[in-house]
MITI-966912 format. One line per field, with one value per residue (C-alpha): residue in one letter; x, y, z. Coordinates in steps of 0.02 Angstrom, whole numbers. Layout:
<atoms>
aa: (a;...)
X: (X;...)
Y: (Y;...)
Z: (Z;...)
</atoms>
This chain:
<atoms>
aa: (x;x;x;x;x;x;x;x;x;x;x;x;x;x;x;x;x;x;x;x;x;x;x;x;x;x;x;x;x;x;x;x;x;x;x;x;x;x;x;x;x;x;x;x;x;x;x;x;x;x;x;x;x;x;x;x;x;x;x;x;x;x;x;x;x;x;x;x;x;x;x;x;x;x;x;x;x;x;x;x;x;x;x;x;x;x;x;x;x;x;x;x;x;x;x;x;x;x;x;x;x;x;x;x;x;x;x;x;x;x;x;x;x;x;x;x;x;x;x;x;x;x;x;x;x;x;x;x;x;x;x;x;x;x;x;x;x;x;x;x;x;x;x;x;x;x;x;x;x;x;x;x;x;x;x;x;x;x;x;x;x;x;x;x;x;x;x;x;x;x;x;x;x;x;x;x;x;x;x;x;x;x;x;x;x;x;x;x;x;x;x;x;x;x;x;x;x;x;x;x;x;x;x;x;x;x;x;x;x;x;x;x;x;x;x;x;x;x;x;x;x;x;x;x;x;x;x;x;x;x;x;x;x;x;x;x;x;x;x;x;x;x;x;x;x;x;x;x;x;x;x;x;x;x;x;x;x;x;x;x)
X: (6947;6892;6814;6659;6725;6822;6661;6592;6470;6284;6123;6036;5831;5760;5580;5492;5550;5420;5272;5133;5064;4894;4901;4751;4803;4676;4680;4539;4371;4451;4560;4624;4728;4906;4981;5170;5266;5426;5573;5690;5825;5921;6101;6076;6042;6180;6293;6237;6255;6433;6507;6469;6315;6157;6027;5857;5715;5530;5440;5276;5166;5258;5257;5095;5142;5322;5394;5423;5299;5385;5562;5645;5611;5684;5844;5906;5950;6077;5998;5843;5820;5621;5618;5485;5359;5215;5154;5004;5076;5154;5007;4865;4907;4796;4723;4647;4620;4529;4467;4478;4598;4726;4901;5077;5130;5266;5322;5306;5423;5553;5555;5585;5718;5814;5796;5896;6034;5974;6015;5859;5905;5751;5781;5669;5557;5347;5293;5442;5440;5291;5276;5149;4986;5067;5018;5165;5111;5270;5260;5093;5185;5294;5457;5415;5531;5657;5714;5838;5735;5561;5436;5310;5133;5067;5167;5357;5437;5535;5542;5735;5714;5871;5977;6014;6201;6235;6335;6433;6468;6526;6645;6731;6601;6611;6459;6517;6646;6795;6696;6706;6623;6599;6433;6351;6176;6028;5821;5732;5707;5579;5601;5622;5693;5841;5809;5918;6080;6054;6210;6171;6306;6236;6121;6038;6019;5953;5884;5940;5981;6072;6052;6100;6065;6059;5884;5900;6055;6027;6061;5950;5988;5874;5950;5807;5827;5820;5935;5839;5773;5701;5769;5930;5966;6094;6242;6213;6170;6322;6425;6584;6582;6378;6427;6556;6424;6295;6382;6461;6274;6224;6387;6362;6184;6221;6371;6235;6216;6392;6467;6547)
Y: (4688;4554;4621;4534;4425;4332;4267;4081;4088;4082;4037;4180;4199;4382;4404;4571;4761;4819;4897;4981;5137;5206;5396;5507;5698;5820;5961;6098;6022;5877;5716;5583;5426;5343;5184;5164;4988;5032;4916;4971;4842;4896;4939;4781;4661;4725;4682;4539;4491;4566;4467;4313;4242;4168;4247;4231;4379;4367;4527;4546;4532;4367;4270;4168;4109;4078;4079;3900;3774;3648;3598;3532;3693;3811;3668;3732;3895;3930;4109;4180;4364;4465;4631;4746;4622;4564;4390;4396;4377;4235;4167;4212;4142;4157;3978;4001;4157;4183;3980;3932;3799;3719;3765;3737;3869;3938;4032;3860;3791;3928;3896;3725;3770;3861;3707;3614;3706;3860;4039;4180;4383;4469;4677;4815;4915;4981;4776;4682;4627;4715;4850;5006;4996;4802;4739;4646;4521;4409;4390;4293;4186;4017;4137;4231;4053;4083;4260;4308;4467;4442;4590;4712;4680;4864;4974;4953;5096;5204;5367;5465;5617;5699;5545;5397;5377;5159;5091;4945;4855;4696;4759;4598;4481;4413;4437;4617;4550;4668;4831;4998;5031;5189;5183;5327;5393;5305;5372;5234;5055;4932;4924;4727;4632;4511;4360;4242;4181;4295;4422;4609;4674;4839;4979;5116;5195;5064;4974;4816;4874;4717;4562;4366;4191;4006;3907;3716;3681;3852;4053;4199;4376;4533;4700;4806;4982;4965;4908;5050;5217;5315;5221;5165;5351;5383;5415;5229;5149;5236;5167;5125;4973;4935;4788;4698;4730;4631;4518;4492;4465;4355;4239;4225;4181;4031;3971;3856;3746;3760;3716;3869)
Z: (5503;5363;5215;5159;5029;5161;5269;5185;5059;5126;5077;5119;5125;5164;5170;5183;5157;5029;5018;4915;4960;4881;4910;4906;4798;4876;4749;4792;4722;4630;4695;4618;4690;4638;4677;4698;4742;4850;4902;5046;5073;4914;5004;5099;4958;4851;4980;5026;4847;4831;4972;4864;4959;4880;4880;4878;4914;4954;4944;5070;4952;4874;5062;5038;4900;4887;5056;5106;5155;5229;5321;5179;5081;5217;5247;5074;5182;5304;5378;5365;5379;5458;5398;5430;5380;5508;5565;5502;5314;5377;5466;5333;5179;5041;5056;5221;5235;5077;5055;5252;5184;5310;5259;5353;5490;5404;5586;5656;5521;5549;5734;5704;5591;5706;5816;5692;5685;5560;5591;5613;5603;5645;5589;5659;5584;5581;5580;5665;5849;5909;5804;5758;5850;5899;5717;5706;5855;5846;6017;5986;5867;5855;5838;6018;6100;5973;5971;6103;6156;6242;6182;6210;6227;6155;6018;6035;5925;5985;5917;5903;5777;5858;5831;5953;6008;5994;6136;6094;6261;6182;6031;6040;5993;5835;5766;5724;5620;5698;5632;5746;5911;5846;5744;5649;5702;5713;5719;5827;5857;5922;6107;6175;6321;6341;6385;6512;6422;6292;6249;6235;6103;6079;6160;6135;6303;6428;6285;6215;6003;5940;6049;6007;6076;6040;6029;5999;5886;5799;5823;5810;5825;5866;5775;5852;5725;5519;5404;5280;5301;5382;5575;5487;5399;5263;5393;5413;5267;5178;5320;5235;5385;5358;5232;5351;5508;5411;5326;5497;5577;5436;5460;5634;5644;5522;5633;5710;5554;5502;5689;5702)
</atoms>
């Protein structure tokens, strides 16, 4: 099994995995409120990083403004990565949603990017696919064509708090990178649907978990659970193979633009 300095250097863009919470402290009579800013793709970035790739990170709250705008912005990547982050930040940017401004599609731009040879991983999560209450509405969006899973109309989350066994039925393929079939635990995912000519790799039950395909010249890949807490728990995320399985995902998803 290669370690993860021996896959090519990337150009790697992740967008999403943060959030702010505003929490309300009932205390008898009296309340009061606090605001916290939380990250969650910490393990993942450092190893991205380690295993020599470039990266670059957008937070949620940082897509309107500097997520790109236009093809020859996202051509300076070679895989993009959807984390837990809805459409609508995509879609709503601050000039028309706040000035009713015309602005670029920036889902439109990533679809077409994928077209032309770049690689997509879409993760799981509360606002990917679907998602929570269907807030995440990808499957109202430019990337519904590309992904290699077709999704739910209503609330796709799946719910595991006794742990989910993952079936590998396609340990061979090389977007796992030679890693285990054995995986450790998992606590849910977003539930989705292969589509024809689309490989299942993984399962959880009946359910597709880590699916890939081929759109235009390009790749995408659907890992339906987290890559973070509290889906992907710390049984996984201390994985002493989780570095090489995403580094392994990241590689193969870029193949597209690198003619592998």
């Amino acid at each position: 099994m290669p370690d993860i300095l021996s896959f090519p250097p990337l150009r790697v863009l992740v967008a999403g995995e943060s959030w702010i919470k505003h929490t309300i402290h009932m205390k008898g009579f009296d309340q009061f409120h606090s605001t916290e800013y939380e990250e969650g793709a910490g393990v993942f970035l450092d190893c991205v990083r380690a295993a020599g790739h470039e990266l670059t990170y957008v937070r949620g709250h940082e897509i309107s403004a500097l997520f790109p705008k236009t093809a020859e912005a996202l051509d300076a990547f070679d895989v993009v990565v959807i984390s837990d982050i809805g459409s609508n930040s995509f879609l709503l940017p601050d000039e028309t949603f706040l000035r009713s401004e015309k602005s670029p599609n920036k889902l439109s731009l990533v679809a077409d990017y994928v077209g032309r040879g770049g690689g997509l991983v879409m993760v799981g999560g509360y606002l990917s696919f679907t998602g929570i209450d269907g807030k995440a509405r990808y499957g109202m969006s430019p990337l519904a064509e590309v992904l290699p899973v077709g999704l739910m109309a209503t609330d796709d989350r799946v719910e595991v708090s006794d742990g989910l066994k993952v079936d590998v039925c396609d340990p061979a393929h090389p977007v796992l990178g030679g890693t285990p079939a054995e995986w450790p635990m998992l606590l849910g995912y977003n539930r989705t649907f292969p589509k024809e000519g689309s490989t299942v790799v993984a399962r959880a039950g009946d359910d597709p978990l880590l699916v890939v395909g081929e759109y235009g010249r390009g790749r995408s890949v659907a890992f339906a659970s987290d890559l973070a807490p509290h889906w992907a728990p710390p049984e996984f995320v201390e994985w002493e193979h989780y570095a090489v399985l995403w580094t392994s995902i990241l590689s193969w998803a870029a193949g597209g633009s690198r003619g592998q």
